[in-house]
PyMOL commands that place a pseudoatom at each C-alpha (Angstrom):
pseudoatom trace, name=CA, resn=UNK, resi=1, chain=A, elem=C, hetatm=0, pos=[-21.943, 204.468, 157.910]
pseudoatom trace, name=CA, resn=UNK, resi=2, chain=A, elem=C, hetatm=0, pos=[-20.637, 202.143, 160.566]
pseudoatom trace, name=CA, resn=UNK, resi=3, chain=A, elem=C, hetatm=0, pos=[-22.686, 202.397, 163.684]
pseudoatom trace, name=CA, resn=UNK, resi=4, chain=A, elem=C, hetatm=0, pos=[-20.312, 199.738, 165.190]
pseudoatom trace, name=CA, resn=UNK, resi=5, chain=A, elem=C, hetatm=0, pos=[-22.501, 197.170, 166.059]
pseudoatom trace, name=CA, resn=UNK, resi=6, chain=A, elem=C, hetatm=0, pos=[-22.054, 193.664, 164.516]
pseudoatom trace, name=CA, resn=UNK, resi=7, chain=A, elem=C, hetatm=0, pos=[-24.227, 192.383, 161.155]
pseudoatom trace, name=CA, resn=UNK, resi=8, chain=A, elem=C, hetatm=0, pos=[-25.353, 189.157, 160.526]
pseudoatom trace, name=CA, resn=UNK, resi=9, chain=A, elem=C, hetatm=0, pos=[-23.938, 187.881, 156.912]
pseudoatom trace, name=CA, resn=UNK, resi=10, chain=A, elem=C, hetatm=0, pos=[-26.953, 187.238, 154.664]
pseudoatom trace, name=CA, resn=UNK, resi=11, chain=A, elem=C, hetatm=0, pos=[-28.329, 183.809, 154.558]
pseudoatom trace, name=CA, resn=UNK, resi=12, chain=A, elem=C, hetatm=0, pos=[-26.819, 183.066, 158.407]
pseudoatom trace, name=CA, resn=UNK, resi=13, chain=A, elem=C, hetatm=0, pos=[-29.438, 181.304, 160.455]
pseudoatom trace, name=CA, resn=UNK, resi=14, chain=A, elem=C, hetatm=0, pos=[-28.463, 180.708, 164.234]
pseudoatom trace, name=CA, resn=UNK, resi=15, chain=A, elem=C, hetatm=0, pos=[-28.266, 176.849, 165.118]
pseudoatom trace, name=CA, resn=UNK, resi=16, chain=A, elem=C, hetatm=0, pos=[-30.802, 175.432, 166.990]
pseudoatom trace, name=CA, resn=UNK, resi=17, chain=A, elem=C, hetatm=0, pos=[-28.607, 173.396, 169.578]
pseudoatom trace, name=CA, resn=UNK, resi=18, chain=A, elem=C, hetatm=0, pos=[-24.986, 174.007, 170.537]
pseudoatom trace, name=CA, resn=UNK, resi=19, chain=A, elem=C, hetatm=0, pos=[-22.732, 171.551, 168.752]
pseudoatom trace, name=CA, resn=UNK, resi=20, chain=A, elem=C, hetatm=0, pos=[-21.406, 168.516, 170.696]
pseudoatom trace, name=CA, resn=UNK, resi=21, chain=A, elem=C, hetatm=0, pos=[-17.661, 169.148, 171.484]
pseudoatom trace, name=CA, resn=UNK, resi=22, chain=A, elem=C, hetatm=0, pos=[-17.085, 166.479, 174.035]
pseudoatom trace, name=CA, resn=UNK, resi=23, chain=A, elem=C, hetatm=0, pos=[-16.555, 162.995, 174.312]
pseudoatom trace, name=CA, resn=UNK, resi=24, chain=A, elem=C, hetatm=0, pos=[-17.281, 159.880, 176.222]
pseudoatom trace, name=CA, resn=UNK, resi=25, chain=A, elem=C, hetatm=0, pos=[-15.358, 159.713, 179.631]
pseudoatom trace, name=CA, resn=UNK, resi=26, chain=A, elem=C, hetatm=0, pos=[-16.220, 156.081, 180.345]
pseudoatom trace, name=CA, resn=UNK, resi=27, chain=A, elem=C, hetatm=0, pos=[-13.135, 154.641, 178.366]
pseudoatom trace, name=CA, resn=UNK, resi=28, chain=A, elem=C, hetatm=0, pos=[-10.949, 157.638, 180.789]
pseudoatom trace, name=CA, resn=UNK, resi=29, chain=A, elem=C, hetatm=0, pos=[-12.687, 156.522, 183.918]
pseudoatom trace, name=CA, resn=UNK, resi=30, chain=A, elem=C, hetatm=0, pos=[-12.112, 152.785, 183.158]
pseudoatom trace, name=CA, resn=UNK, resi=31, chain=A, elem=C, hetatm=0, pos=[-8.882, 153.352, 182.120]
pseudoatom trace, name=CA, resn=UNK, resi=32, chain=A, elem=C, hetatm=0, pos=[-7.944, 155.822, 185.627]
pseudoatom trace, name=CA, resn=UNK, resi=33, chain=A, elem=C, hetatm=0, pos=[-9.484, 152.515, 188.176]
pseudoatom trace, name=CA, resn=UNK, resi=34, chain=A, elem=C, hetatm=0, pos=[-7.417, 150.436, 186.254]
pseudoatom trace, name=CA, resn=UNK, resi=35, chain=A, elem=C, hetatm=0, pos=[-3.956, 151.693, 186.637]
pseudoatom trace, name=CA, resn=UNK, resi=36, chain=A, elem=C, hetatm=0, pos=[-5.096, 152.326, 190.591]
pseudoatom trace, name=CA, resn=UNK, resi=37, chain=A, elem=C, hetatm=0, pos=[-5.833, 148.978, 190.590]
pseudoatom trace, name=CA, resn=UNK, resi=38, chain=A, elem=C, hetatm=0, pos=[-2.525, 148.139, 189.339]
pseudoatom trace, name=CA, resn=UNK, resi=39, chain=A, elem=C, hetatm=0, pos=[-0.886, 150.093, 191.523]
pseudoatom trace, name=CA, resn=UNK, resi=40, chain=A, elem=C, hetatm=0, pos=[-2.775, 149.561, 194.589]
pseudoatom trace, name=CA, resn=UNK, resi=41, chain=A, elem=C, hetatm=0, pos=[-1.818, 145.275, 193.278]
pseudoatom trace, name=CA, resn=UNK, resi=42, chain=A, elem=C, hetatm=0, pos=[1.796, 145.890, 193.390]
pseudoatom trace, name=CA, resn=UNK, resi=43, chain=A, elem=C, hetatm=0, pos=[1.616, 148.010, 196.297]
pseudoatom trace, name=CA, resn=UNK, resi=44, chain=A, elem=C, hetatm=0, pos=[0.412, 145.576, 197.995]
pseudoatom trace, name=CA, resn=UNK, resi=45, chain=A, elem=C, hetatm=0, pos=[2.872, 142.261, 196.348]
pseudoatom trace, name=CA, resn=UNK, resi=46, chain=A, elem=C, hetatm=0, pos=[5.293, 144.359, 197.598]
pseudoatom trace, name=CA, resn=UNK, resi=47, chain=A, elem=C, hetatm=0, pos=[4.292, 144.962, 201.059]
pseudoatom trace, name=CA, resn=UNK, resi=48, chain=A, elem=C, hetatm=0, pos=[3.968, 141.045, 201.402]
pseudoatom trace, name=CA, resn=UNK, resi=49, chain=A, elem=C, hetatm=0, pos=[7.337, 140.105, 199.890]
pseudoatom trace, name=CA, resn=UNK, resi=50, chain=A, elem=C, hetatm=0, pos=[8.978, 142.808, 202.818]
pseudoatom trace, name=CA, resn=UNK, resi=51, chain=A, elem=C, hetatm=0, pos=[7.140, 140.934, 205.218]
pseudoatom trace, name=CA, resn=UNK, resi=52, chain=A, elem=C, hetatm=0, pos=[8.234, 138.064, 204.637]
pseudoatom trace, name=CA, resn=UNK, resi=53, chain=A, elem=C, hetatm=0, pos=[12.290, 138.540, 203.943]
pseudoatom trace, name=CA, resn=UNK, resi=54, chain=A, elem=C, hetatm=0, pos=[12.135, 140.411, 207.799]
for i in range(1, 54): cmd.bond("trace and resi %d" % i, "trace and resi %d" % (i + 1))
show_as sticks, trace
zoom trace
């Protein structure tokens, strides 16, 4: 008879640490101040080429 609560399979031992999922974020990160860099670069070229054409 069912009593409806869940059974462990036989032989199933619990792990002892939670698997790792993730990943490193470093390469991300570097990758993210990079392109702001970039951006912030031509931004700025930009700026100084309008600057000087007035």
């Amino acid at each position: 008879m069912a009593s409806g609560r869940p059974v462990a399979a036989a032989g199933f031992a619990a792990p002892k640490e939670l698997p790792f999922t993730g990943g490193d974020a470093l390469p991300l990160v570097a990758l993210g101040l990079a392109a702001i860099a970039a951006g912030s670069a031509a931004v700025a070229a930009t700026r100084r080429r309008h600057a000087r054409e007035s």
